[in-house]
C-alpha positions, -999 to 999 in steps of 0.1 A, spaced: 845 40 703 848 13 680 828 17 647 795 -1 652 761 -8 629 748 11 661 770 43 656 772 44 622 737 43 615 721 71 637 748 95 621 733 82 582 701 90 594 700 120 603 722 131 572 695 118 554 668 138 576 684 167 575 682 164 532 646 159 536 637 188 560 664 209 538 637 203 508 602 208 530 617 239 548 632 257 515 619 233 480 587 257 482 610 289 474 616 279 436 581 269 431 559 306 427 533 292 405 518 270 430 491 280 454 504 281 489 482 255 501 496 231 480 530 241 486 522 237 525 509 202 521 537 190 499 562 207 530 540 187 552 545 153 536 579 158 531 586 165 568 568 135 575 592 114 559 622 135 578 607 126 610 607 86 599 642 94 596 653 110 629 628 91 652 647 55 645 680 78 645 673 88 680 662 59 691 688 38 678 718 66 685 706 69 726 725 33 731 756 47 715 756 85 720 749 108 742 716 134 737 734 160 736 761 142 709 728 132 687 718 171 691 754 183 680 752 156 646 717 171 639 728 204 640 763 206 627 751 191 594 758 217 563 721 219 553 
């Protein structure tokens, strides 16, 4: 498969999603002097951004990939 703007760029995003939902799934954990409700709303927000991410991955990466490939990226990632 040659290297296209189309293969490359689902594979960016969702290194870059996975960052983001790295930070709203565990970022709360350092923070203890923060009411939870804040801390759930700031998870929230920053989850909202991961999905901005991954959606247009998906979308894009269906042309090039297969699901189940885009699956494997999104869960093979170190985070």
């Amino acid at each position: 498969m040659p290297m296209t703007r189309a293969a490359i760029a689902p594979i960016l995003l969702l290194i870059a999603s996975n960052v983001f939902m790295t930070f709203a799934w565990y970022g709360h954990l350092k923070v203890e002097h923060k009411p939870i409700w804040l801390l759930i709303l700031v998870s929230w927000g920053i989850a909202f951004f991961e999905y901005c991410l991954a959606v247009p991955a998906n979308r894009i990466g269906r042309g090039v990939y297969d699901p189940m490939e885009l699956r494997r990226c999104r869960r093979s990632s170190p985070w």
